[in-house]
N, C-alpha and C positions, 0 to 999 in steps of 0.2 A: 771850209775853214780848216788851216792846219790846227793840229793840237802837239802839242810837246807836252809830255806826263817826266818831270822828273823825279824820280825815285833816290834813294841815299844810297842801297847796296848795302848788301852785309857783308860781304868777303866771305871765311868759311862757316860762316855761323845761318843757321835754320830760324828765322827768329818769326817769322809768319810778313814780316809787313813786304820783304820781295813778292814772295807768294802773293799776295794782297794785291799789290799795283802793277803785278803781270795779269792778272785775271781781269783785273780790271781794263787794261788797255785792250787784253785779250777780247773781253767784253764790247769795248766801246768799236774795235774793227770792225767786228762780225756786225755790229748794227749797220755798219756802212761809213761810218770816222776814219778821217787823215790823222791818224794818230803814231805817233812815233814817242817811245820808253828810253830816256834817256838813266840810266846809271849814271848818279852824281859823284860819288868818293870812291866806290867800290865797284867790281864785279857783280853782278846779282846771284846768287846760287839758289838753284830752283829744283822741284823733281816735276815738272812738266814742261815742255817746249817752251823758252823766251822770244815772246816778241820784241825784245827793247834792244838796241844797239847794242855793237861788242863793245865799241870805245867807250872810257867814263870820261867825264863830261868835268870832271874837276876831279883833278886826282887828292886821293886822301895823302898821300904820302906828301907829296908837293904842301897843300896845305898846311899839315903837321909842321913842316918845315919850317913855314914861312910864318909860324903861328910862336914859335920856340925862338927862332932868329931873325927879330922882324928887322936891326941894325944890319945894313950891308957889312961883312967882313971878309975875309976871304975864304974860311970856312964855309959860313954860310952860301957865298957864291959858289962854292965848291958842291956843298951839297945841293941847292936848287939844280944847278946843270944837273949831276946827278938823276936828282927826281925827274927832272924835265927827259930825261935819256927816257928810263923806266916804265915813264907815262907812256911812249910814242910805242911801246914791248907790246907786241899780242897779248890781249889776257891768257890767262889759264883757266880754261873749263874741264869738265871733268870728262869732257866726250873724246880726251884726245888719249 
């Protein structure tokens, strides 16, 4: 059975719950689990090896967006394109 663990991401902030559900998936591997860590709004920032994909799985920015200008306008479609650009951007980790 696969598993997909989705996690929220904290961007730059240490807050423990990444740490949390990397150990954890980290955990459920090593027992022998199809598990796969997806990052939902954010990056995860970690001080031990991430096993959860680089891609986030719903971007935060995007959401904000569409959360502030839920009326189409042209702005707003201005900015979702935007986000949606942003989204598709390599993250930045800190090993680079």
């Amino acid at each position: 059975m696969k598993i997909i663990y989705i996690a929220t991401g904290a961007a730059n902030m240490y807050c423990g719950t990444c740490m949390h559900d990397n150990a954890l998936a980290a955990g459920m591997k090593a027992a022998g689990e199809d598990v796969t860590l997806f990052p939902l709004y954010t990056p995860m920032r970690l001080d031990e090896e991430s096993v959860g994909e680089r891609r986030i799985f719903y971007g935060g920015i995007k959401a904000y967006l569409m959360q502030k200008y839920p009326r189409p306008f042209f702005g707003a479609i201005l900015f979702l394109a935007l986000a949606d650009w942003l989204i598709h951007l390599p993250p930045k980790t800190g090993e680079e």
